[in-house]
C-alpha distance (Angstrom), angle and dihedral (degrees) to the residues before:
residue distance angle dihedral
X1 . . .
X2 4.06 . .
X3 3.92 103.7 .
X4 3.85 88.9 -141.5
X5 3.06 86.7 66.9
X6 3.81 99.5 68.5
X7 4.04 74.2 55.7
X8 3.25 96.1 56.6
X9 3.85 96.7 50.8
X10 4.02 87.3 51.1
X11 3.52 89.7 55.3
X12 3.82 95.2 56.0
X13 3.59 91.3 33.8
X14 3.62 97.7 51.3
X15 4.20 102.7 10.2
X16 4.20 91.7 167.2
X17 3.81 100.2 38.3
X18 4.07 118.8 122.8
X19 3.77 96.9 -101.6
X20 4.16 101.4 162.6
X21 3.91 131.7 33.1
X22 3.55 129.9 -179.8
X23 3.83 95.5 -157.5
X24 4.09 103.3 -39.6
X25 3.73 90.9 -26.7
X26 3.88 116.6 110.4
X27 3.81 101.1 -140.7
X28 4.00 90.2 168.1
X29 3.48 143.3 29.6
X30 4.02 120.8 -148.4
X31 4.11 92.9 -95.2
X32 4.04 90.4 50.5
X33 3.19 85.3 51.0
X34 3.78 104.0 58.2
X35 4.00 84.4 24.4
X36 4.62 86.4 64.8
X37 3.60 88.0 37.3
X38 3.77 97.5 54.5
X39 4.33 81.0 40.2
X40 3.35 86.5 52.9
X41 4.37 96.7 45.9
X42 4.09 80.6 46.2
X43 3.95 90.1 60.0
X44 3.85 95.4 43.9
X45 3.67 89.1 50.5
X46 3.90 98.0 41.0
X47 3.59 109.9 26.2
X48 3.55 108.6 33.6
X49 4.14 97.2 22.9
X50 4.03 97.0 -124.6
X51 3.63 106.9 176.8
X52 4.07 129.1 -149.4
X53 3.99 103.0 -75.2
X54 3.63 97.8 15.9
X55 3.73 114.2 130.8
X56 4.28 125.5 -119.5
X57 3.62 118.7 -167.4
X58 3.88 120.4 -137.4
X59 4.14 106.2 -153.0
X60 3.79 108.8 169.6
X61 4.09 137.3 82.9
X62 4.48 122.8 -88.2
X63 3.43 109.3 -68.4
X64 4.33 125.5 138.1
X65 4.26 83.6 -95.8
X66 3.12 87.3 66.0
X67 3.47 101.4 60.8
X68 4.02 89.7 36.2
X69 3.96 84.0 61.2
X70 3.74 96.1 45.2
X71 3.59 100.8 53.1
X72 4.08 87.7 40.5
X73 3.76 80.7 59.3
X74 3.24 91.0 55.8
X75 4.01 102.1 45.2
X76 3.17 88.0 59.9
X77 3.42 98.7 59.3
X78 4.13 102.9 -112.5
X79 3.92 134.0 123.2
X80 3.90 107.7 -109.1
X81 3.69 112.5 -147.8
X82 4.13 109.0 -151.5
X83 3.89 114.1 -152.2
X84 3.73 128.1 -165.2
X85 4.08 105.4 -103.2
X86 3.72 83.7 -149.7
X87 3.54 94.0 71.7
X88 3.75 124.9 93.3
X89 3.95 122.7 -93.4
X90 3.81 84.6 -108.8
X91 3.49 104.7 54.7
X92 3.54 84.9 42.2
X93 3.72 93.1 61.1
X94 3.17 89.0 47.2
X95 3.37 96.5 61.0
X96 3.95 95.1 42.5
X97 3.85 78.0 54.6
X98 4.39 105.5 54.0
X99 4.23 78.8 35.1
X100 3.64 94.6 60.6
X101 3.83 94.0 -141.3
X102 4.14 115.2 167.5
X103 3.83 89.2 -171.1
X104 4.32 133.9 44.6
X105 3.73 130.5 -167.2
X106 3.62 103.0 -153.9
X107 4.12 133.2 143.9
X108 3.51 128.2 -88.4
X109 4.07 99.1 -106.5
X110 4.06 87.2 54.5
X111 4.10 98.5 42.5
X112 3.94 95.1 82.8
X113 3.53 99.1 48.4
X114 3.44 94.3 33.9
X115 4.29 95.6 56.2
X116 4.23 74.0 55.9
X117 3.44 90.5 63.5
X118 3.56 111.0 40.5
X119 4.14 97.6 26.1
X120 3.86 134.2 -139.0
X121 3.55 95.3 -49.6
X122 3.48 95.7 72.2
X123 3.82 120.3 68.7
X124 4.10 119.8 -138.3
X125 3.60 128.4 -160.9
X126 3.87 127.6 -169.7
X127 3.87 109.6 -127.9
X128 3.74 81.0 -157.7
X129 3.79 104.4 41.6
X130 3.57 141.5 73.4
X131 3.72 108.0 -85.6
X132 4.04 85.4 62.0
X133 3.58 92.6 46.0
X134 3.85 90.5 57.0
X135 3.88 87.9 38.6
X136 3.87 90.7 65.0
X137 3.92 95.6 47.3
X138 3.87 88.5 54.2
X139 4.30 144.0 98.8
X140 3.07 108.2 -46.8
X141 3.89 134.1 -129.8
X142 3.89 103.5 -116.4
X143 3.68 88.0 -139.0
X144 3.49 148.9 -25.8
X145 4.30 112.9 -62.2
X146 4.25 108.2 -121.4
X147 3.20 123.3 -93.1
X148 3.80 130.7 -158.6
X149 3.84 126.2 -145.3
X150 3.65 94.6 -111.8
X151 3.86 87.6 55.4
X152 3.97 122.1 131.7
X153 4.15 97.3 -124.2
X154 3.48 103.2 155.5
X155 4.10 138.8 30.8
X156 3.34 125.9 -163.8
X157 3.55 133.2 163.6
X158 3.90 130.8 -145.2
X159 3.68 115.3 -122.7
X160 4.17 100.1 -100.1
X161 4.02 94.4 -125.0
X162 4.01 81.5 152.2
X163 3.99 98.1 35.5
X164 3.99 137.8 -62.2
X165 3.70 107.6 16.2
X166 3.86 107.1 -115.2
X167 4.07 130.6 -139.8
X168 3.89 116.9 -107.2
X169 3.47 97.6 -152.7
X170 4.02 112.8 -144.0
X171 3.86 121.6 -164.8
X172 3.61 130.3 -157.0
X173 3.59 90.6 -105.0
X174 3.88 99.5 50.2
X175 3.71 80.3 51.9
X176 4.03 93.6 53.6
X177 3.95 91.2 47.9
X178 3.94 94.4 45.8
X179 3.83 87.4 53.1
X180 3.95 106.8 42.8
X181 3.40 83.3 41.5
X182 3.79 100.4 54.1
X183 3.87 83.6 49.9
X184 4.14 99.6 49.9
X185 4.12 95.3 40.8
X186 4.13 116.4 18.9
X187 4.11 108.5 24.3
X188 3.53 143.6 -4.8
X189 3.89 117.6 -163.2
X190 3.63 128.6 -156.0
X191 3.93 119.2 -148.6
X192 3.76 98.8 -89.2
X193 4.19 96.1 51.7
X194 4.01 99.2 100.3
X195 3.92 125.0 -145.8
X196 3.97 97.8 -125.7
X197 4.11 104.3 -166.5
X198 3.97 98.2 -155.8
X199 3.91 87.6 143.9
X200 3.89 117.9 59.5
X201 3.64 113.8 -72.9
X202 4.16 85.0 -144.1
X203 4.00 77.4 76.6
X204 3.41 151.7 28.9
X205 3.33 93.8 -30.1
X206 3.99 93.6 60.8
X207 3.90 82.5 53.0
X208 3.80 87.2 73.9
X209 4.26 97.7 48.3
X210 3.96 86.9 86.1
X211 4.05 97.7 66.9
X212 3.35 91.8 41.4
X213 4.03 91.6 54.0
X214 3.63 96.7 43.9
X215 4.00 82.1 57.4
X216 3.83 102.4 42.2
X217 3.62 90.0 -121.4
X218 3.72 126.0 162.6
X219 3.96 116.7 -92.5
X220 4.09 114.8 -144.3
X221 3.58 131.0 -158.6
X222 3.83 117.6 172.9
X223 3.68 109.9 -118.9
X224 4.06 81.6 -116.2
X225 3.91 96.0 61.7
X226 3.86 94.8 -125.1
X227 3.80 151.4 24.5
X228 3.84 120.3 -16.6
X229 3.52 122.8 150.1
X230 3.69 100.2 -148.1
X231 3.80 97.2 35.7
X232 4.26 84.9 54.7
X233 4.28 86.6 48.1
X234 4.14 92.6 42.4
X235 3.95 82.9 47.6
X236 3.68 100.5 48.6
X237 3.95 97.7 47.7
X238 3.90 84.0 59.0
X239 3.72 98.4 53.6
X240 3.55 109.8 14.6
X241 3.57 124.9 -145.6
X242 4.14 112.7 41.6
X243 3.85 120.7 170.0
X244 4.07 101.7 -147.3
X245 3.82 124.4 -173.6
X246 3.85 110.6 -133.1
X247 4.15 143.1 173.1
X248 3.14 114.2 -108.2
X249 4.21 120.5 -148.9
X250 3.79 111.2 -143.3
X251 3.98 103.7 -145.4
X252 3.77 127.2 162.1
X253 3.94 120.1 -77.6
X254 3.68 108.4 -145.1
């Protein structure tokens, strides 16, 4: 019930399908994909000794790292715990902190004040840096660690309006349900309808990555990291059908 292992299957299924785009700019195709995440699981393992069930926080805006980090998370068999990157470095840490997470993917600008807040103990790695870079070209995980039903997969926390924000926790088989039934009773996409992530992949929007795997469909992120109305447009006349999660604002109909 390992979620990288619907990316797995893609990548056999469909090896040389566009998988990743940085705006309209195929960065990754469906095997280098599953080939970073299984880099990525091999590092977690490896260099920073994350264990089966331990949790990995994921601190930084959309881009295709991000999803190379969260389905290495997953390989190897841990809970990843998404956090807004809108929130301060403090709440942040904070967060790292109730979550119990040894290790952080976050961006460059963040990592410095960010090792401030959470200290020593916990490891940071630049999703847009060099250590990352060499993670992804590194041993592999042979494939992804099992994973029951019952199985904490994902974190996330609420946005503590009324106090501490608090950890939703996610298993493998909540995940499993959410996707199959997305797929039997809301929307079916073919190969060619693209995930574009214009909202924060630490939310909703990540909700929708799982479909779009177990299809080998493309993943977008705009080039900006988030929500622009003409970027989205200019992006969808280039590749034609995208599925895009959005908020919706409830005003009065007259």
């Amino acid at each position: 019930m390992n979620p990288a292992l619907w990316l797995t299957r893609s990548a056999v299924v469909r090896a040389d399908a566009p998988a990743l785009h940085r705006g309209t700019e195929c960065v990754s195709t469906y095997a280098g994909f599953a080939g970073a995440a299984a880099a990525v699981a091999g590092a977690l393992r490896n260099r920073y000794a994350i264990a089966p069930g331990d949790r990995v926080a994921i601190f930084s805006a959309n881009s295709p790292e991000y999803l190379e980090a969260l389905y290495g998370i997953w390989f190897a068999g841990a809970a990843a715990v998404p956090i807004n990157a809108k929130l301060h470095v403090r709440e942040a840490a904070w967060i790292i902190g109730n979550a119990g997470a040894r290790v952080v993917f976050s961006s460059a600008r963040l990592q410095d004040e960010l090792r401030e807040a959470v200290g020593e103990d916990v490891r940071i790695v630049a999703l847009d840096g060099p250590v990352f870079a060499e993670i992804r070209r590194g041993e592999r995980m042979a494939e992804p660690h099992p994973v029951h039903a019952d199985d904490l997969v994902w974190l996330f926390y609420t946005s503590g309006t009324t106090g501490r924000p608090k950890g939703v926790m996610i298993t493998a088989g909540n995940v499993m349900a959410m996707a199959l039934g997305h797929l039997a009773d809301v929307d079916s996409m073919g190969p060619d309808d693209a995930a574009l992530y214009a909202a924060p992949i630490s939310h909703g929007a990540g909700l929708y990555n799982f479909m779009h795997v177990m299809r080998a469909t493309p993943h977008i992120v705009p080039a900006s990291g988030g929500f622009g109305a003409a970027e989205i447009f200019a992006i969808a006349r280039k590749i034609g059908s995208i599925c895009m999660f959005a908020a919706h604002h409830g005003g009065r109909r007259e």
